[in-house]
C-alpha positions as CSV (number, residue, x, y, z in Angstrom):
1,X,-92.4,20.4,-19.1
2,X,-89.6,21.6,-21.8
3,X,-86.1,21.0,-20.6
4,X,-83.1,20.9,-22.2
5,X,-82.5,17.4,-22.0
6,X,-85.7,16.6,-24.1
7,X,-85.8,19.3,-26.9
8,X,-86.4,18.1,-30.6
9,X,-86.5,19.8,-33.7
10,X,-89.8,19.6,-35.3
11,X,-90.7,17.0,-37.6
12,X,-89.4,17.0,-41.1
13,X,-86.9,19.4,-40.1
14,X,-84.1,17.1,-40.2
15,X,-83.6,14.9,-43.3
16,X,-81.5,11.6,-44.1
17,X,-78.6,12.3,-46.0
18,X,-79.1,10.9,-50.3
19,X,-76.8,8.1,-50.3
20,X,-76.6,8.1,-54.3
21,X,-75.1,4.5,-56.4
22,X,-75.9,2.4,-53.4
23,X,-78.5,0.2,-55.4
24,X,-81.6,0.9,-57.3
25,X,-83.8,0.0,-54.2
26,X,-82.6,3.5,-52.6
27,X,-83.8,5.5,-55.4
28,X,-80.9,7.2,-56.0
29,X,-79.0,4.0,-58.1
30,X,-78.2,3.5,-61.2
31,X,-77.6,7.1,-63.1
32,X,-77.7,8.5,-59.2
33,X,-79.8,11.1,-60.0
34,X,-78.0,12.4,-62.9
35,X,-80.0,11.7,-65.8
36,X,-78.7,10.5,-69.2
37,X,-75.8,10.9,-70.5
38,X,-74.0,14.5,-71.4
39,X,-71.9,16.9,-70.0
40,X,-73.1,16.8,-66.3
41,X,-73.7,13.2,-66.1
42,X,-70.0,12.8,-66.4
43,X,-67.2,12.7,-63.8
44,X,-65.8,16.6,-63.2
45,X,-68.1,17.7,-66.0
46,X,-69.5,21.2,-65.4
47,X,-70.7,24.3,-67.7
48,X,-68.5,26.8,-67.0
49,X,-70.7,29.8,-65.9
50,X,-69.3,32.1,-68.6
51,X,-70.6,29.6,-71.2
52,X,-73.7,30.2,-73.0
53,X,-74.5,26.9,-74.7
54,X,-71.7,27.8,-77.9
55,X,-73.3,31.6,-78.7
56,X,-70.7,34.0,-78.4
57,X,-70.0,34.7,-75.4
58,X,-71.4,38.1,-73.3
59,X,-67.1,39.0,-72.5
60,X,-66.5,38.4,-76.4
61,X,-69.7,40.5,-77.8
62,X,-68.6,43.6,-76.1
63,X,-65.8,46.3,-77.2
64,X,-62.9,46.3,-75.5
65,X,-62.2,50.2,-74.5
66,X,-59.6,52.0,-73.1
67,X,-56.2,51.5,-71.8
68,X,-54.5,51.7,-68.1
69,X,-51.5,53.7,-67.7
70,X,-49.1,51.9,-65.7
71,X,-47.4,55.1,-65.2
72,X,-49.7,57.5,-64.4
73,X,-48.6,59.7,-61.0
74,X,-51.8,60.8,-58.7
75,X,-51.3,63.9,-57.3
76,X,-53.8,65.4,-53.9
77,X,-54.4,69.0,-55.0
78,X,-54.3,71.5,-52.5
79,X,-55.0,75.4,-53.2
80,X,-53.2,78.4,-51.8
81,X,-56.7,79.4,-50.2
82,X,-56.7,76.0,-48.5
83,X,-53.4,76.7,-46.7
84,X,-54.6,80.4,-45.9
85,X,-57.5,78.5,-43.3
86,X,-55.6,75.7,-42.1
87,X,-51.7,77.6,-41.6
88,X,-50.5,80.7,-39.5
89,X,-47.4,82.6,-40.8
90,X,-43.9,81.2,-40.8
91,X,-44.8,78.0,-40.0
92,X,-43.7,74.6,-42.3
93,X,-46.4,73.0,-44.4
94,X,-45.2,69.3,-44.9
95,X,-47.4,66.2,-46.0
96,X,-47.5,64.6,-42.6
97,X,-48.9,68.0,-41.5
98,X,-51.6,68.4,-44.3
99,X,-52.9,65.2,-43.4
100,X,-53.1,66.1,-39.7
101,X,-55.3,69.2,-40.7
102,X,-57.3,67.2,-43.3
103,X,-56.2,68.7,-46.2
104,X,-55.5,65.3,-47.5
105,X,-57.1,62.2,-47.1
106,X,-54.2,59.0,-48.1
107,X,-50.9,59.8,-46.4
108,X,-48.6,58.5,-49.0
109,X,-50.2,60.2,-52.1
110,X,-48.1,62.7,-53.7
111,X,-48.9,66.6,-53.2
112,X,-49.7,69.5,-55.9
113,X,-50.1,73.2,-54.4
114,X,-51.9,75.1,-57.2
115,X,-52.6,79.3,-57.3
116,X,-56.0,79.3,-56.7
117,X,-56.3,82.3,-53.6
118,X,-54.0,84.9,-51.9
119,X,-51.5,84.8,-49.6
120,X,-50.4,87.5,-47.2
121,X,-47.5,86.0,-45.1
122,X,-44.4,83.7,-45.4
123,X,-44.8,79.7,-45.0
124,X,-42.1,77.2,-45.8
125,X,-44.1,74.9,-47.5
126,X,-42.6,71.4,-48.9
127,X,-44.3,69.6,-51.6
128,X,-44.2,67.4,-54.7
129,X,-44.9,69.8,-57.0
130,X,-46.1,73.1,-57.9
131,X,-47.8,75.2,-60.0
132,X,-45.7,78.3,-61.5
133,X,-48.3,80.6,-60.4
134,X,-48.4,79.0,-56.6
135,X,-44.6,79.6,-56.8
136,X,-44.7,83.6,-57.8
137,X,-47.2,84.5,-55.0
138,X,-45.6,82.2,-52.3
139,X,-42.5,84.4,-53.1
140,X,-43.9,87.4,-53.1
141,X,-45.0,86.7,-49.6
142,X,-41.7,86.0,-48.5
143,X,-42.4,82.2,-48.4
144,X,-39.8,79.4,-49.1
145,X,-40.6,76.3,-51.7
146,X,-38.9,73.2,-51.3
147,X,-39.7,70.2,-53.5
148,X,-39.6,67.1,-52.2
């Protein structure tokens, strides 16, 4: 009967650990299984895995393209349409309240209200920046800009 006390793995599942430089008699003496001589037969020697045996390297062979600015600002664009679904009139259209309504997604990215649509009624809408032709019809609806 199988019990706890008297479980085994089965056989030649477990293995002695190689015991290498104890002695030519273990099999694993003399070179202790590293061959003859070279780069991996020595103490800390290892082929780094970029290294491809002195050809020029894959990271060298290709064109280096491009350039990163360090100063580039990412603006979330929102639409004047987008705040016609999501905002009744006179109420205050603030980041922490566009990402509430899911107009944005990352809550410290800045904000850009475009003209794209119409709006009808006032909001007081505060924002990074704006576009000159969000500005003219916010205004004409009686709505107040203020950029933060």
């Amino acid at each position: 009967m199988i019990s706890l006390n008297n479980l085994k793995p089965p056989y030649g599942a477990i293995r002695k650990k190689k015991r290498v430089g104890r002695g030519d008699g273990s099999g694993h003496g003399n070179t202790c299984g590293r061959g003859q001589k070279g780069q991996k037969a020595r103490s800390g020697g290892q082929v780094k895995p970029y290294f491809e045996g002195g050809q020029m390297p894959l990271y060298r062979r290709l064109p280096k393209r491009g350039f990163k600015n360090i100063f580039k600002e990412e603006f979330a664009i929102i639409n004047i349409r987008d705040l016609v679904k999501k905002f009744r009139e006179n109420e205050e259209v603030t980041p922490e309240k566009l990402l509430e309504v899911g107009l944005i997604k990352k809550k410290n990215k800045r904000i850009k209200l475009l003209g794209d649509g119409d709006i009808s009624f006032p909001l007081l809408i505060k924002v990074h920046k704006i576009s000159q032709q969000a500005k003219s019809k916010i205004e004409a609806a009686g709505g107040r800009i203020e950029v933060i």
